[in-house]
Structure formats: C-alpha cells, structure tokens
PAMAR-841949 format. One record per residue (C-alpha): residue number from 0; residue in one letter; x, y, z. Coordinates in steps of 0.2 Angstrom, whole numbers, plus 5000, padded with zeros to 4 digits. Layout:
BEGIN
+-----+------+------+------+------+
: seq : type :   c1 :   c2 :   c3 :
+-----+------+------+------+------+
: NUM :    A :    X :    Y :    Z :
...
+-----+------+------+------+------+
//
This chain:
BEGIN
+-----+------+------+------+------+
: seq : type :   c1 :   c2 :   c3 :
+-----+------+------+------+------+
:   0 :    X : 4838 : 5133 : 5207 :
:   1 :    X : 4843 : 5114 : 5211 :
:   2 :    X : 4838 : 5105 : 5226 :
:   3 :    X : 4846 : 5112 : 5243 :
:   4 :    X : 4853 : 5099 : 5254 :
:   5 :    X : 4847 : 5100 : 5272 :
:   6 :    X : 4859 : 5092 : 5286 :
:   7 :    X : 4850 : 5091 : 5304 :
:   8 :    X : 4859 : 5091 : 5319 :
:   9 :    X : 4847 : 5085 : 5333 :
:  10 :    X : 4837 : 5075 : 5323 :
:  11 :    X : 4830 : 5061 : 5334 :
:  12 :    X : 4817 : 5050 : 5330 :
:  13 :    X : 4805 : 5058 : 5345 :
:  14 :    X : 4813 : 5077 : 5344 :
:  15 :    X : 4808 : 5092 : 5338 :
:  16 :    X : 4816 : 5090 : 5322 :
:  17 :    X : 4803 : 5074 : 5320 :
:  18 :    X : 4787 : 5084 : 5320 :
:  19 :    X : 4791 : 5100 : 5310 :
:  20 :    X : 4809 : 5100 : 5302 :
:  21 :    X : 4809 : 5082 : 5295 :
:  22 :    X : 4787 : 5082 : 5289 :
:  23 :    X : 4792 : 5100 : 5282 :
:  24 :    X : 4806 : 5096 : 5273 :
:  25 :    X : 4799 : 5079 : 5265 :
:  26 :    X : 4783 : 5089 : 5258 :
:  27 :    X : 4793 : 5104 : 5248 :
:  28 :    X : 4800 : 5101 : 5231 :
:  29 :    X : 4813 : 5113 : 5237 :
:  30 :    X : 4823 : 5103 : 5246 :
:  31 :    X : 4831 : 5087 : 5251 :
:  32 :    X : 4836 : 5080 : 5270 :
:  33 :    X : 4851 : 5071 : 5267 :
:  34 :    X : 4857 : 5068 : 5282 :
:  35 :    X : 4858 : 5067 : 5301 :
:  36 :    X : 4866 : 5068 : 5318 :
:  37 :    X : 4862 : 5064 : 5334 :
:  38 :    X : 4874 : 5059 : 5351 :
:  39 :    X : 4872 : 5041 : 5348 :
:  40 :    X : 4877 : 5031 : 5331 :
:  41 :    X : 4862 : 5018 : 5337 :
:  42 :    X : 4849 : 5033 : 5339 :
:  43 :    X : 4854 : 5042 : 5323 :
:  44 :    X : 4855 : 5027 : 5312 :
:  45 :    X : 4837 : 5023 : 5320 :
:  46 :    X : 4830 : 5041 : 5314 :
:  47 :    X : 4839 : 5038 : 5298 :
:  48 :    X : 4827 : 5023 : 5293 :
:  49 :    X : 4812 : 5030 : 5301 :
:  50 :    X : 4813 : 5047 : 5289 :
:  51 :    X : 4822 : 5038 : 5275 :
:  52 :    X : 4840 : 5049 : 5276 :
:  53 :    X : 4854 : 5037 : 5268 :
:  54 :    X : 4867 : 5048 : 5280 :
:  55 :    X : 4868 : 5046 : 5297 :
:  56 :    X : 4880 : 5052 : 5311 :
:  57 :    X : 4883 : 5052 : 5329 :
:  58 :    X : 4893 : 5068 : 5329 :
:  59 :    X : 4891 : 5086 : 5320 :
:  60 :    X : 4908 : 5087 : 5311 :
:  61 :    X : 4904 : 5074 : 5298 :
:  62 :    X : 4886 : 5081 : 5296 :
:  63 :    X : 4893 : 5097 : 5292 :
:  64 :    X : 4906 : 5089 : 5281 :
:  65 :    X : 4895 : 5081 : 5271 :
:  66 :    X : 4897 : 5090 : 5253 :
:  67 :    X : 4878 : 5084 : 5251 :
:  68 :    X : 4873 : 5096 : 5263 :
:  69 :    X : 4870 : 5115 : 5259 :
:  70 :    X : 4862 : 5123 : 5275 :
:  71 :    X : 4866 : 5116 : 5291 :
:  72 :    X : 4849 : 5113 : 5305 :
:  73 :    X : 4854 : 5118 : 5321 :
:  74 :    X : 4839 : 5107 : 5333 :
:  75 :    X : 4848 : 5106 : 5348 :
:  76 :    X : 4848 : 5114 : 5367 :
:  77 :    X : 4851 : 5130 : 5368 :
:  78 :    X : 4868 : 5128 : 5377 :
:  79 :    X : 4877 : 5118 : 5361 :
:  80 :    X : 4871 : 5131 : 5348 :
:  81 :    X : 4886 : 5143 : 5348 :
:  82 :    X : 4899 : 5128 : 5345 :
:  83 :    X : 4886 : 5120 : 5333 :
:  84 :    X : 4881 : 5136 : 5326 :
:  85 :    X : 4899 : 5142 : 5324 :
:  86 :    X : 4904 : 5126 : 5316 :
:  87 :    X : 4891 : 5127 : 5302 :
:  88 :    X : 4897 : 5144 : 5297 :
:  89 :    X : 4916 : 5141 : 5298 :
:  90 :    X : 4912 : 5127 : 5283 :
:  91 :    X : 4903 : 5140 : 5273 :
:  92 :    X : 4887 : 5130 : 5277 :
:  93 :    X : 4869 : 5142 : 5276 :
:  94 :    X : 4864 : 5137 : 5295 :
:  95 :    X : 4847 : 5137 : 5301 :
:  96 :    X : 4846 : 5138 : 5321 :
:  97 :    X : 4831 : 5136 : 5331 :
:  98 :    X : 4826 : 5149 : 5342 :
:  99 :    X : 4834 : 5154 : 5355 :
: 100 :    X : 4849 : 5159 : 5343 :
: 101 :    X : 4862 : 5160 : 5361 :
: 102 :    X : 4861 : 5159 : 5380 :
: 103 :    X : 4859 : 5177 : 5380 :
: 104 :    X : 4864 : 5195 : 5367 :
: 105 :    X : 4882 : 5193 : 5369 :
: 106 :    X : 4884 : 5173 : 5361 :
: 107 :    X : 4871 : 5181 : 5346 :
: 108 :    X : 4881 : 5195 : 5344 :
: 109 :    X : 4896 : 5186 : 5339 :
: 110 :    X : 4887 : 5174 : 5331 :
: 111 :    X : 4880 : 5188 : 5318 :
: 112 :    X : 4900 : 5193 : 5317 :
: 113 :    X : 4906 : 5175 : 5312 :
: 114 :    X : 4892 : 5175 : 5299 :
: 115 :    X : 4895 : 5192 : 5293 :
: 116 :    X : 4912 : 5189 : 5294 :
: 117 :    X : 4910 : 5172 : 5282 :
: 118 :    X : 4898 : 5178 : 5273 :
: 119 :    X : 4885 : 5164 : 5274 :
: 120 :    X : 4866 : 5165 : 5275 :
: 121 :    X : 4858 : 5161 : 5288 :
: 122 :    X : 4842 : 5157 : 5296 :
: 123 :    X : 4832 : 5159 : 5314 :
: 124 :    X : 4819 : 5148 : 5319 :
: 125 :    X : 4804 : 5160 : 5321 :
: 126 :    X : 4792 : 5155 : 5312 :
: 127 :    X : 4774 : 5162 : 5321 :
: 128 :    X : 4772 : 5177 : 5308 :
: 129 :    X : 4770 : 5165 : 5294 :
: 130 :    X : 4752 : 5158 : 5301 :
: 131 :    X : 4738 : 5159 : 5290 :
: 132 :    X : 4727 : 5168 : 5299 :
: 133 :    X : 4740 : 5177 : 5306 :
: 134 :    X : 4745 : 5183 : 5287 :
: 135 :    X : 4727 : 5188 : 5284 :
: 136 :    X : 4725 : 5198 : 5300 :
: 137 :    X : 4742 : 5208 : 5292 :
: 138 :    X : 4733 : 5211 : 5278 :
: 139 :    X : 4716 : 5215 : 5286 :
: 140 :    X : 4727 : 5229 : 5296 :
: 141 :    X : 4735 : 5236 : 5282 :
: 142 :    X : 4719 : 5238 : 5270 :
: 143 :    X : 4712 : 5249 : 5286 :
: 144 :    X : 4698 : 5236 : 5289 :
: 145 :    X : 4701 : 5242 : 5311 :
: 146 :    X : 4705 : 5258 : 5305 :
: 147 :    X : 4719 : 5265 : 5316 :
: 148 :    X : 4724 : 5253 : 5329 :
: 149 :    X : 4726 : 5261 : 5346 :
: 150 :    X : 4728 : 5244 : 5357 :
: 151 :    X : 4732 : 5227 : 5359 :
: 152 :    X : 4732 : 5214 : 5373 :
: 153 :    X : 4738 : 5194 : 5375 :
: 154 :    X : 4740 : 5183 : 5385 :
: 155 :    X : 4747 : 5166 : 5386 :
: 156 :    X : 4751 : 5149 : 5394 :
: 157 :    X : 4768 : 5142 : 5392 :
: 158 :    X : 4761 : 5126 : 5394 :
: 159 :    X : 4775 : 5114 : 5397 :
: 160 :    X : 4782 : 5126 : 5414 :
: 161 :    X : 4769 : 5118 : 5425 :
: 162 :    X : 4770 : 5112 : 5443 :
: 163 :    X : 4777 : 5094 : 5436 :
: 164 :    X : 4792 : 5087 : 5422 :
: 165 :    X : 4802 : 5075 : 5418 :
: 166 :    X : 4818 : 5075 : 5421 :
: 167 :    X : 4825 : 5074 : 5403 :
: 168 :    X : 4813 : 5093 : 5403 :
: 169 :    X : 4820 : 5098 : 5420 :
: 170 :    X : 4831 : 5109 : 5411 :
: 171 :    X : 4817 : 5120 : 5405 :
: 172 :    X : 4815 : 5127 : 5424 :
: 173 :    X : 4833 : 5132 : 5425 :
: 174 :    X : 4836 : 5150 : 5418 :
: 175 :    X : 4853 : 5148 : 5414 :
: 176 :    X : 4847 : 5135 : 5401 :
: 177 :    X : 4841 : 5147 : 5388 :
: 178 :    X : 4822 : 5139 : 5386 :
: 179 :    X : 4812 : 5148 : 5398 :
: 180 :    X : 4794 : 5155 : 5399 :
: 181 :    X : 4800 : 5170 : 5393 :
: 182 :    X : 4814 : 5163 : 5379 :
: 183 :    X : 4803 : 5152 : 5369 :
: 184 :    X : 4784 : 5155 : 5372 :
: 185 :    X : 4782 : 5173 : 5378 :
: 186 :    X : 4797 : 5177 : 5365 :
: 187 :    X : 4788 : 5168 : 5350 :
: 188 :    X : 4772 : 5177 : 5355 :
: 189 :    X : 4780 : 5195 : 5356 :
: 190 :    X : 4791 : 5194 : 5339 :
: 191 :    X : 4773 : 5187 : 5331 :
: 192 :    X : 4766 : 5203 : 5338 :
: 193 :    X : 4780 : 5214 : 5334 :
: 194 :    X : 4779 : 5208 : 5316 :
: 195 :    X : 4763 : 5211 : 5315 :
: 196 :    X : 4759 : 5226 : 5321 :
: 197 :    X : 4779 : 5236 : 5324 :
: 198 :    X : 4793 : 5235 : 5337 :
: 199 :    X : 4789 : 5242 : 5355 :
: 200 :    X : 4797 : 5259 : 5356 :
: 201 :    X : 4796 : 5258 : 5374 :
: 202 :    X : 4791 : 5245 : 5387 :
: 203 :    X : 4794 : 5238 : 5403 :
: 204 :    X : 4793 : 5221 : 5410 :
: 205 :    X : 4789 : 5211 : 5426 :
: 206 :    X : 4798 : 5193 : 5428 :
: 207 :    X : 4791 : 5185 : 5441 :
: 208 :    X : 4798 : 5165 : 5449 :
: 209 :    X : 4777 : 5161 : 5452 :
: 210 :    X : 4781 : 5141 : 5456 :
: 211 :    X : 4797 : 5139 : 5466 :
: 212 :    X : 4798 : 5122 : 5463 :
: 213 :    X : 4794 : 5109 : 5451 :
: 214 :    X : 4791 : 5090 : 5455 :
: 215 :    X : 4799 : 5076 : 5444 :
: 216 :    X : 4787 : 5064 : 5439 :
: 217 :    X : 4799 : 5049 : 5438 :
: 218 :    X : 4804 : 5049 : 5456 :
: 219 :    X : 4794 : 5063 : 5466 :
: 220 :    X : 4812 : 5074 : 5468 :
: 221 :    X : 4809 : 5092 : 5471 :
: 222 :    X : 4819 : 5104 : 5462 :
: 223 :    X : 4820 : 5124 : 5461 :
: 224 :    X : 4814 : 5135 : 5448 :
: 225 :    X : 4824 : 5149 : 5444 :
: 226 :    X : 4817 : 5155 : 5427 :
: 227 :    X : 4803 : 5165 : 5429 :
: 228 :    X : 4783 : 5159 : 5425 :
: 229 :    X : 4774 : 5174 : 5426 :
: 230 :    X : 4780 : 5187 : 5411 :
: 231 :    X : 4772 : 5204 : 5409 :
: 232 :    X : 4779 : 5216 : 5396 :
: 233 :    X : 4770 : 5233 : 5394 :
: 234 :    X : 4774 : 5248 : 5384 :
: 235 :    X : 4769 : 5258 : 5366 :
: 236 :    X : 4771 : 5253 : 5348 :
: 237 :    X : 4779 : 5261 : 5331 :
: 238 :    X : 4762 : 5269 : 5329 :
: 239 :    X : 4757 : 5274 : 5344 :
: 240 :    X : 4746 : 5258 : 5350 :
: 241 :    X : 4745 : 5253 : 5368 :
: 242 :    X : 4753 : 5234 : 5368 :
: 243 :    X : 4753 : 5222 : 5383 :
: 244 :    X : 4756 : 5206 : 5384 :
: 245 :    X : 4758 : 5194 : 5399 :
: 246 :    X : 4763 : 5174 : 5399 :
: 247 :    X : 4764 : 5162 : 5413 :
: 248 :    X : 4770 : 5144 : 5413 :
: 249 :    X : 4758 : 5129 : 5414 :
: 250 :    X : 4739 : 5130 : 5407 :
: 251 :    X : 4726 : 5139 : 5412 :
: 252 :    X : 4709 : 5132 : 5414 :
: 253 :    X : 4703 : 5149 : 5404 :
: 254 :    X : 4713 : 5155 : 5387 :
: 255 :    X : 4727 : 5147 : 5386 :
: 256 :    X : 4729 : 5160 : 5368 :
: 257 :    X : 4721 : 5175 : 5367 :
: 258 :    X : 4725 : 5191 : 5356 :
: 259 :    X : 4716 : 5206 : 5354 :
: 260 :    X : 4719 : 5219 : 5342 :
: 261 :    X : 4711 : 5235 : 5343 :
: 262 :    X : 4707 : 5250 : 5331 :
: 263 :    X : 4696 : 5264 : 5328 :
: 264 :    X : 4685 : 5256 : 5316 :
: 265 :    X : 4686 : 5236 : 5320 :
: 266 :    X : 4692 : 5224 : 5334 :
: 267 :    X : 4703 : 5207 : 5328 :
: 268 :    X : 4704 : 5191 : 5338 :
: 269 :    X : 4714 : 5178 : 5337 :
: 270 :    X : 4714 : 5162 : 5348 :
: 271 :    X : 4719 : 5145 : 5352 :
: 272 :    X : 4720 : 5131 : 5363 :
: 273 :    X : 4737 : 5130 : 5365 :
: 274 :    X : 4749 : 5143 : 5372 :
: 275 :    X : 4765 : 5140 : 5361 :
: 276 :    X : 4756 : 5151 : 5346 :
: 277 :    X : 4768 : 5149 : 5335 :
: 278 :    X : 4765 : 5130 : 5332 :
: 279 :    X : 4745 : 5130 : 5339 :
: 280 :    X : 4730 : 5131 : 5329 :
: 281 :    X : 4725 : 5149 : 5327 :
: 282 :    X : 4706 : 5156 : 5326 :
: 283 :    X : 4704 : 5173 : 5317 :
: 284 :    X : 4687 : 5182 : 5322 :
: 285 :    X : 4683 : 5201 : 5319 :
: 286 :    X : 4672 : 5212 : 5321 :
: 287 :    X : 4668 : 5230 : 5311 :
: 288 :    X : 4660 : 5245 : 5310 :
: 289 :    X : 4641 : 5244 : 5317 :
: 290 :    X : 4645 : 5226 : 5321 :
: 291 :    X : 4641 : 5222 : 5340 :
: 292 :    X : 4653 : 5207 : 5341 :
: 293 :    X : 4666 : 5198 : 5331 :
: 294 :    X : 4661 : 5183 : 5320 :
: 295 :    X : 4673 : 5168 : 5313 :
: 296 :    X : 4684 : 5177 : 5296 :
: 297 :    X : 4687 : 5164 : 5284 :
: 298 :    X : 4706 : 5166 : 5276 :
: 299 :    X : 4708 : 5162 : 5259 :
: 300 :    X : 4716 : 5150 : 5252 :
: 301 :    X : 4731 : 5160 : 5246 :
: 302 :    X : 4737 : 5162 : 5261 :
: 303 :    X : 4740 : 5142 : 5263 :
: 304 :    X : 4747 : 5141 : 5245 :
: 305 :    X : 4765 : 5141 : 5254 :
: 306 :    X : 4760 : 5124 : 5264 :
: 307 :    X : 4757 : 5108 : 5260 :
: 308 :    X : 4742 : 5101 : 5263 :
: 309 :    X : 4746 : 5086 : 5270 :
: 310 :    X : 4754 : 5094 : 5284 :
: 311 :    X : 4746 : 5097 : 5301 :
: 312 :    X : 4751 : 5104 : 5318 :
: 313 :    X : 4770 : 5111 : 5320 :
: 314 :    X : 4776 : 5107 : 5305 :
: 315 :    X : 4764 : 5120 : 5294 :
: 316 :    X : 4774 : 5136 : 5300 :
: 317 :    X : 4790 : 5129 : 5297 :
: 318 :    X : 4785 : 5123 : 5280 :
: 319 :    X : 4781 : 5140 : 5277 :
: 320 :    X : 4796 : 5147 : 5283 :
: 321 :    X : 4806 : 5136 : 5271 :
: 322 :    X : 4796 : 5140 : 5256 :
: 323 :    X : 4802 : 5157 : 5259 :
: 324 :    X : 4817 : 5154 : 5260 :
: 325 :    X : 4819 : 5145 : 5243 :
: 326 :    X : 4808 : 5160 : 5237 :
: 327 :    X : 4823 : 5170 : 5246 :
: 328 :    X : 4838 : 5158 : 5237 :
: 329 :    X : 4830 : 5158 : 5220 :
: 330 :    X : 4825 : 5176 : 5219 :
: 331 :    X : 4838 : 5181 : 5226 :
: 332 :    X : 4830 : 5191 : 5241 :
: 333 :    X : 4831 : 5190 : 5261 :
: 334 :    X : 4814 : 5190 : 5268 :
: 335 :    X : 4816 : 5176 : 5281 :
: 336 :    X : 4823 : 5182 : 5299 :
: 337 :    X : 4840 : 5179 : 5300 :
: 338 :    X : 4853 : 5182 : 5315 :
: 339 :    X : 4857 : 5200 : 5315 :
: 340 :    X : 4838 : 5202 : 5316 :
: 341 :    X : 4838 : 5187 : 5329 :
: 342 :    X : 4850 : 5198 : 5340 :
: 343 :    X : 4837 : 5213 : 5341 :
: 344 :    X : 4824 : 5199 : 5350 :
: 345 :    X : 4838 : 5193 : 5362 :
: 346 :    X : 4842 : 5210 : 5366 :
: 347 :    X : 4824 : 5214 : 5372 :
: 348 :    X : 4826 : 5199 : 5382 :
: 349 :    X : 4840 : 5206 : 5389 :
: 350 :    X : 4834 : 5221 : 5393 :
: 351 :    X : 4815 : 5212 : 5399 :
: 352 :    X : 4829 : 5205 : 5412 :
: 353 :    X : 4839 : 5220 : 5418 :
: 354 :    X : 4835 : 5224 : 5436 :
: 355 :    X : 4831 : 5241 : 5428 :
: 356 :    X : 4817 : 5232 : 5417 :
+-----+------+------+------+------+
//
C-alpha cells in the first residue's frame, strides 16, 4: 500500500488538528500530511511552516482539489461539517470527520446516503475505544476474568462547560451548536462504554440546564446557557447489565473520570484525571475472586504496539485510530467507525433529547 495523502481542513496552528491529527500523522509511516486549510491565507501559511506541509490554503475547495490528497480531515465546528463533509465526498475523497458527524440525526443521515451513494470510505472521529487500557479491560471481559458482568456505573466532568469561557468557546454553551456536554464528552464516554461492553437495549435520560449562564472572561458579559450540564442516562445492556452513566459540565473537586465495571467474579476500574476520556490518561485497576479490593493491572505492551512512542496526550488515540485504518485500507477490512455507525450515536442523542426521553 503506497503512502495515503491526508488533506486537513481546520488545521490551525493552535486547533485541535495541532495536538492529535498533525503529531499522529507525522509519527505513522502510513501516511503523509500534504496539505492544509484554514479561513485565513496568513493563518494557514503560518500552520504550514510550523508542521512542515508544503500545501496551504485559505479555503476547502482547493484542499480537496488537491490530487495529493487521498482522505479528506474534516477539523472544524460542528455547523460547517455537512457542506465540508459533503464536498469531500462529492470529489471521491475518503473523508475523516471529527465527531460530532452533523447538527443532529437528520444531517448524518444524508451524509451516510451521499457516501453510500458515491461510494467513498469514510471515517468518524471516535477514537475512545482504542485506549490501552481500555483494550485490555475488553480483553479481560471477554476471557471471563469478572465473570458475568451484571453492572456498570460512570461518571464524568465535561471539563471545559464550567461557569466561565472565552468568547471564541462561547459557542460550546449554545445547544444549537452541536458541542455540548452531551455531544462531545458524555457521547465519547457512552460510545467507549457501548463498545466495550454492548449497545443499551433500553435507556432513559435526564438533560438538565445546571448553570444558566456563563461569564466571558474577556469582558465580564453574561450569556445564557441552553445546552444542558448535568446528563444522566440509565437503562440495560446486550447482556443483561445494569449501565448508568451521568456527566456534568466543568470539573469536580472529586472524580472528574470514574468507571466501574461489574461482574460475578471480578470488579474493573478505570479512572483519570480528566473528564474528556477519550483523550485523558486512563488507570486500569481490578479486583478478582477472594481479592478484597482492586490493585493497579499492568497492560502489556501489545496493546501500545499501534502507537508511537513519542507520542503523548490526545494525539495517542488518534494514532491508534489511523493505524487502523491503514490496517483497514491494506487488508482490505472495515474496522474503524465509520458514518453509517456514526448515525446510530446521533440517534441516541436524539432520542436522550426527545421530550419523551
């Protein structure tokens, strides 16, 4: 398999893109990052020299026009993805989004048409399940070390939805802007969950507006909050296990990441400092058998073998996600999440927000 070409859209020098994507990418053999877009000429040809990208643009079209570029990285707000989304696969181009895929189930849905449609590959950005520790605890489950697992509880801190932003995140309070408490950390949380341990059969939520305001540090303005902080979601899993899982915005001054997996036979934790999982540092601890508490479980080193060692922080899961992915485009398999199975998380957002929820 030759080198694939990644194209980023949204790839400032201080963005997202700059802690995970770009570190990611540079570190795998696999691929190539050959170019860039941002809304400025001046900030895209700045991002260009800092990652070393010879192609730089201030608009998506030429990005995606670029015949250097393979797969298409969507890294932008949540409201530009179904034009920039839709663009990407209307050239043919495999397209990576970040998560949120859309606004809501309807924009996924005919995302997952045009793609189907134009038969491209594509790629969501959920990359929790691929922790280490989080891969070992899988494994742990599935060789009966818990035995049968009958329950599980988290909780979690958005982090960033506290009682004070700036105002280039003010957007992250509005609901209608797609990154919410429960779009981004309660949803990365649930779908690690989910692929750990089976989809909920049935649930039913609690969506609560906790802070009604928020406070903008540069100038003391007071805006309202209309996406909800405080995110419960209770029901049974494929199996038969209790789940329940409940996320609020800001930091706690307790557990800020705390995940309990229960079974007949064994109890596995796993926590962090850091609420948004799926880019925090995990600890794996577990108790078995006659054991009266759980201790630290080393994970063996296997389950790193898909990420570079250099790399640290956000950029580790992401890495891992594109090593599968080449592992996917080389053997000619489809392991990595993709849209259609990025429309099945929307539309248990959609139905967490239903009045009926």
């Amino acid at each position: 398999m030759s080198t694939i070409g990644i194209g980023i859209i949204g790839a400032s020098q201080h963005g997202w893109a700059s802690i995970s994507h770009v570190p990611a990418l540079k570190a795998l053999p696999d691929f190539e990052l050959r170019a860039i877009s941002t809304s400025r000429q001046e900030s895209a040809d700045a991002a260009a020299a800092a990652f070393g990208v010879e192609a730089a643009y201030d608009n998506h079209a030429e990005l995606i026009a670029n015949p250097g570029v393979d797969a298409v990285v969507v890294a932008v707000k949540v409201p530009h993805h179904r034009e920039l989304v839709s663009a990407a696969i209307d050239a043919g181009k495999t397209v990576y989004s970040e998560w949120p895929l859309a606004l809501d189930g309807a924009e996924a849905a005919d995302l997952v048409r045009r793609a189907e449609t134009a038969g491209v590959r594509t790629v969501i950005g959920l990359q929790g399940r691929y922790h280490p520790e989080l891969r070992y605890a899988r494994r742990l489950i599935a060789d009966g070390r818990i035995g049968r697992v009958i329950g599980t509880a988290m909780i979690g801190s958005g982090m960033v939805w506290g009682p004070q932003t700036t105002r280039a995140h003010a957007y992250w309070y509005d609901r209608n802007q797609g990154a919410t408490p429960l779009t981004a950390a309660a949803l990365h949380a649930i779908d690690a969950l989910s692929a750990t341990l089976g989809e909920f059969t049935h649930h039913s939520s609690n969506l609560v507006v906790g802070r009604k305001e928020v406070t903008v540090a540069e100038d003391g303005s007071i805006l309202p909050v209309t996406a909800a902080d405080q995110i419960s979601l209770i029901g049974t899993l494929e199996g038969g296990a209790a789940a329940s899982v409940f996320y609020r915005g800001g930091t706690s001054r307790g557990d800020n990441f705390r995940w309990e997996i229960n079974g007949t036979d064994g109890d596995l934790v796993l926590t962090a400092g850091w609420g948004n999982m799926q880019i925090a540092d995990l600890t794996l601890q577990g108790g078995f058998g006659d054991d009266a508490s759980v201790s630290p479980i080393e994970v063996p080193a296997a389950y790193r073998a898909d990420i570079p060692e250099k790399l640290t922080g956000p950029s580790r899961n992401v890495a891992a996600l594109y090593s599968h992915l080449a592992r996917d485009l080389r053997d000619g398999t489809q392991t990595v999440p993709d849209f259609s199975y990025a429309l099945t998380r929307h539309r248990l957002i959609d139905a967490m927000q239903s009045p009926s929820a």
